[in-house]
VOBA-1610 file (N, C-alpha, C; in pm, whole numbers, padded with zeros to 5 digits, always signed):
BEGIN
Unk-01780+00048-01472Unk-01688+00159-01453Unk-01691+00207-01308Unk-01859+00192-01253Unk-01799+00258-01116Unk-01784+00141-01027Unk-01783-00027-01073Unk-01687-00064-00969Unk-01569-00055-00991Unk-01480-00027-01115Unk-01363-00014-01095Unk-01309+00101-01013Unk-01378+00179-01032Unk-01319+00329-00968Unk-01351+00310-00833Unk-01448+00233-00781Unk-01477+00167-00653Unk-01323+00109-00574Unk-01282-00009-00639Unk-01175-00117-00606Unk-01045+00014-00601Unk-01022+00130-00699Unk-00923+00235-00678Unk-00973+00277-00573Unk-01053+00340-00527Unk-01077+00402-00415Unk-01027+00346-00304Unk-01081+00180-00310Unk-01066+00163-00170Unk-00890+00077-00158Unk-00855+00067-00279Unk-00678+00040-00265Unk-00625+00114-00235Unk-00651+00244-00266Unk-00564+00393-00232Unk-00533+00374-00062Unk-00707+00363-00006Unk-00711+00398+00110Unk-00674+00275+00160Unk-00640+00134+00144Unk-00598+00086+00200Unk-00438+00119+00170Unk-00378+00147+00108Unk-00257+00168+00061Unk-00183+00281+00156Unk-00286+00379+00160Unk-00261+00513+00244Unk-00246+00459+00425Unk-00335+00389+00448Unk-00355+00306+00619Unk-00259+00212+00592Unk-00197+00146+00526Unk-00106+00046+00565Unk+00008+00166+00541Unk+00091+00242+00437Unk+00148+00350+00473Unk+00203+00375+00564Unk+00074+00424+00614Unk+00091+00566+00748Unk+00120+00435+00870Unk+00065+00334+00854Unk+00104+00242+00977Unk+00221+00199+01001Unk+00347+00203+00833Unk+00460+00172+00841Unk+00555+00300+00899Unk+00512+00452+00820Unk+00603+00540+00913Unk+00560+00573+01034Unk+00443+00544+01070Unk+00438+00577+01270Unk+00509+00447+01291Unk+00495+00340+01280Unk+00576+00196+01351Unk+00741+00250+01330Unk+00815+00344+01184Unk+00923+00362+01209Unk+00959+00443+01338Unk+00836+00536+01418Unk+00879+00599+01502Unk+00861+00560+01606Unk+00820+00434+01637Unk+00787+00383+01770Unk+00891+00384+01904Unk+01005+00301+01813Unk+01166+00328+01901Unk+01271+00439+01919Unk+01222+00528+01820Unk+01318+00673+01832Unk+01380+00679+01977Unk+01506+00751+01996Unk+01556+00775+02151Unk+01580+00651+02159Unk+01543+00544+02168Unk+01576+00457+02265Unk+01430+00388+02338Unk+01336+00454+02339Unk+01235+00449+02416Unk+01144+00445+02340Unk+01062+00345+02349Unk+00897+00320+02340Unk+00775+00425+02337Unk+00741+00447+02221Unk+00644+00545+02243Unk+00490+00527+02170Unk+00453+00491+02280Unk+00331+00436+02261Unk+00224+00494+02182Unk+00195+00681+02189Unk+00127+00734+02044Unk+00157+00694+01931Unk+00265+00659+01902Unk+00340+00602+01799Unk+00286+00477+01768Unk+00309+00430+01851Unk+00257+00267+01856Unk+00106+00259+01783Unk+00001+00334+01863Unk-00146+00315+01865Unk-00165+00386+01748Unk-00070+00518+01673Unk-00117+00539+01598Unk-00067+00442+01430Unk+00034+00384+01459Unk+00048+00252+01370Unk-00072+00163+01356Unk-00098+00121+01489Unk-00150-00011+01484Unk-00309+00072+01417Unk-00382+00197+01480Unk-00531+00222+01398Unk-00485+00219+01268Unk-00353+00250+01232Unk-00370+00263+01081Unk-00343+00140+01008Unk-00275+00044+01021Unk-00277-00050+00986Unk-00410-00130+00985Unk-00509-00113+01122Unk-00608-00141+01119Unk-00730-00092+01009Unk-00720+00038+00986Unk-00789+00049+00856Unk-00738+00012+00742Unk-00597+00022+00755Unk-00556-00050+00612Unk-00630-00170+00586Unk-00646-00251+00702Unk-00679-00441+00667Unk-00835-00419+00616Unk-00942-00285+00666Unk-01016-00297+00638Unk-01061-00275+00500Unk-00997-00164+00484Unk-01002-00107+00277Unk-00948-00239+00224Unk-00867-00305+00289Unk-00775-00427+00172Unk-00882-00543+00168Unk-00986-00565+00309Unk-01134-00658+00290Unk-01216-00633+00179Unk-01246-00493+00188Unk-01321-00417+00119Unk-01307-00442-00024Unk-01153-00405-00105Unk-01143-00411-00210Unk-01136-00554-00247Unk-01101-00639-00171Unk-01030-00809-00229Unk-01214-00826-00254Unk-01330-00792-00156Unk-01465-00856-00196Unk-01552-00789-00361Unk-01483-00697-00376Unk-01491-00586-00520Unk-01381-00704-00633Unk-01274-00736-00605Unk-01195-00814-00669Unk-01226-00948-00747Unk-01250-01023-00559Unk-01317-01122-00594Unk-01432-01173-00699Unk-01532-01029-00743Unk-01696-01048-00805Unk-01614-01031-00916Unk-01513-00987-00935Unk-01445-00960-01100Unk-01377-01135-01108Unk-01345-01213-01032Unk-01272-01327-01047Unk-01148-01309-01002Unk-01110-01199-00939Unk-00975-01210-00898Unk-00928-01259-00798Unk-00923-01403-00763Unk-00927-01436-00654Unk-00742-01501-00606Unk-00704-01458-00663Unk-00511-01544-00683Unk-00480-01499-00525Unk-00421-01495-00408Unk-00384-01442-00351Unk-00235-01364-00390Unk-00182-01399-00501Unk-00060-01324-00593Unk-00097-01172-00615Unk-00208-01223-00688Unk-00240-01066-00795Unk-00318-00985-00673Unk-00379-01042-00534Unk-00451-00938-00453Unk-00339-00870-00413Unk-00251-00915-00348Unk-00111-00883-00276Unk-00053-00794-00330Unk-00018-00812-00483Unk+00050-00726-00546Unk-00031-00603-00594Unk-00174-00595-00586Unk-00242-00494-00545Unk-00223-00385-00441Unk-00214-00468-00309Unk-00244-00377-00179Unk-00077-00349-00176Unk+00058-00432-00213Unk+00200-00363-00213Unk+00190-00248-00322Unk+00185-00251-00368Unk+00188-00122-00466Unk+00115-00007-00435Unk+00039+00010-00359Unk-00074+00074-00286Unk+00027+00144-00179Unk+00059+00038-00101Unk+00115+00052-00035Unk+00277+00151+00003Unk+00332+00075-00146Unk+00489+00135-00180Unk+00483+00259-00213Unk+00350+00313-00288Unk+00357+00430-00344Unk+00287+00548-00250Unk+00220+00470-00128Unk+00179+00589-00018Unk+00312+00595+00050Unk+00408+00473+00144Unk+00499+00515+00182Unk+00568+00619+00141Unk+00637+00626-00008Unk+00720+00703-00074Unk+00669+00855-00105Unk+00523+00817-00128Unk+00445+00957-00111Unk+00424+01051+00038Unk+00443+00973+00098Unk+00400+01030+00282Unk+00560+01060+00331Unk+00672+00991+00289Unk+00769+01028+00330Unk+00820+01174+00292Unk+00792+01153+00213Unk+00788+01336+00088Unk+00960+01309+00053Unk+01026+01224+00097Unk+01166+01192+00013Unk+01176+01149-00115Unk+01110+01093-00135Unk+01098+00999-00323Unk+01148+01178-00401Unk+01077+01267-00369Unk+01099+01368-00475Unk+01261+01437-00471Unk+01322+01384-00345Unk+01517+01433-00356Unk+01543+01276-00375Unk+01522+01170-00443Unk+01593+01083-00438Unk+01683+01103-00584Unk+01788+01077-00606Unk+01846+01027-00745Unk+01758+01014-00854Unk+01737+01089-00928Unk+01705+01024-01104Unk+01713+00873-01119Unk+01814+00823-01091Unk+01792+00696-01134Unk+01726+00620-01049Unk+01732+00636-00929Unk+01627+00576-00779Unk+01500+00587-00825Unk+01455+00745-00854Unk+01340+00741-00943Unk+01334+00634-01055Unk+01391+00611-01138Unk+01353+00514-01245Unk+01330+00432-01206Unk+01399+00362-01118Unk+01429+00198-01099Unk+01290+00179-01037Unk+01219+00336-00944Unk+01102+00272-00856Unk+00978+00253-00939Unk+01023+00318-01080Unk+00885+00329-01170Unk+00919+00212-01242Unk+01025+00168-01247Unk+01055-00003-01359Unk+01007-00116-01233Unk+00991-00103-01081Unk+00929-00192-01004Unk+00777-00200-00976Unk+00746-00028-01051Unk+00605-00080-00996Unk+00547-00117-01190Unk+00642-00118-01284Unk+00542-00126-01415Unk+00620-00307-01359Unk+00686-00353-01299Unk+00715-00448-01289Unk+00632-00566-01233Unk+00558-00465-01126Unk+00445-00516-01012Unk+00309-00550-01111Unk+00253-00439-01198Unk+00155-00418-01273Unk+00161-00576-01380Unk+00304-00590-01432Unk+00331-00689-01499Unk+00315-00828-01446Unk+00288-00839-01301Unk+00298-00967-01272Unk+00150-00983-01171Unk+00111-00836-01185Unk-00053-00831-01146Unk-00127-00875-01270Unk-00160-00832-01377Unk-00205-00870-01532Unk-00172-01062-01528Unk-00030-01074-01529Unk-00015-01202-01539Unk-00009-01329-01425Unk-00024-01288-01334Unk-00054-01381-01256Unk-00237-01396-01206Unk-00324-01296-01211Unk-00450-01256-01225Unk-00503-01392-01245Unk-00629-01455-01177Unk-00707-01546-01215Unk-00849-01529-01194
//
């Protein structure tokens, strides 16, 4: 039990660092111009992302999960649901935008379970 809650922990936080690395990289080009806080603060976060995503795949791995399918579709879902959470938009999107994003991630879950080795 507490490696599972282990492998959550550290997907979140890789989920949260790859995230935050995708909306600072959206702000890199704003204006027209290059902005390099932007930049560096993408790239540290992406950089911890890769590290939580080491972290959890070696927690994964001791369970047998070694598919590179089912890790992937781990750290995207991690991932999709910090973007949408950090943007703070998911909560004015459409009702049905909402649905469709909860039928992609029971969709993701579905092909994490079944592709799993």
């Amino acid at each position: 039990m507490v490696t599972l809650l282990w492998v959550v922990v550290l997907t979140l936080l890789c989920g949260l660092g790859d995230a935050l690395g995708f909306v600072y990289a959206a702000r890199v080009w704003q204006d027209g111009a290059f902005r390099w806080a932007e930049a560096l603060r993408s790239a540290l976060s992406f950089q911890f992302g890769v590290l939580m995503y080491w972290l959890a795949l070696r927690e994964l791995a001791q369970w047998g999960v070694v598919s590179p399918e089912a890790q992937t579709l781990v750290w995207f879902g991690a991932t999709i649901i910090g973007v949408a959470a950090l943007s703070g938009r998911v909560l004015h999107w459409p009702l049905l935008d909402q649905g469709v994003a909860v039928l992609v991630l029971a969709g993701i879950a579905w092909l994490l379970l079944r592709t799993a080795e």
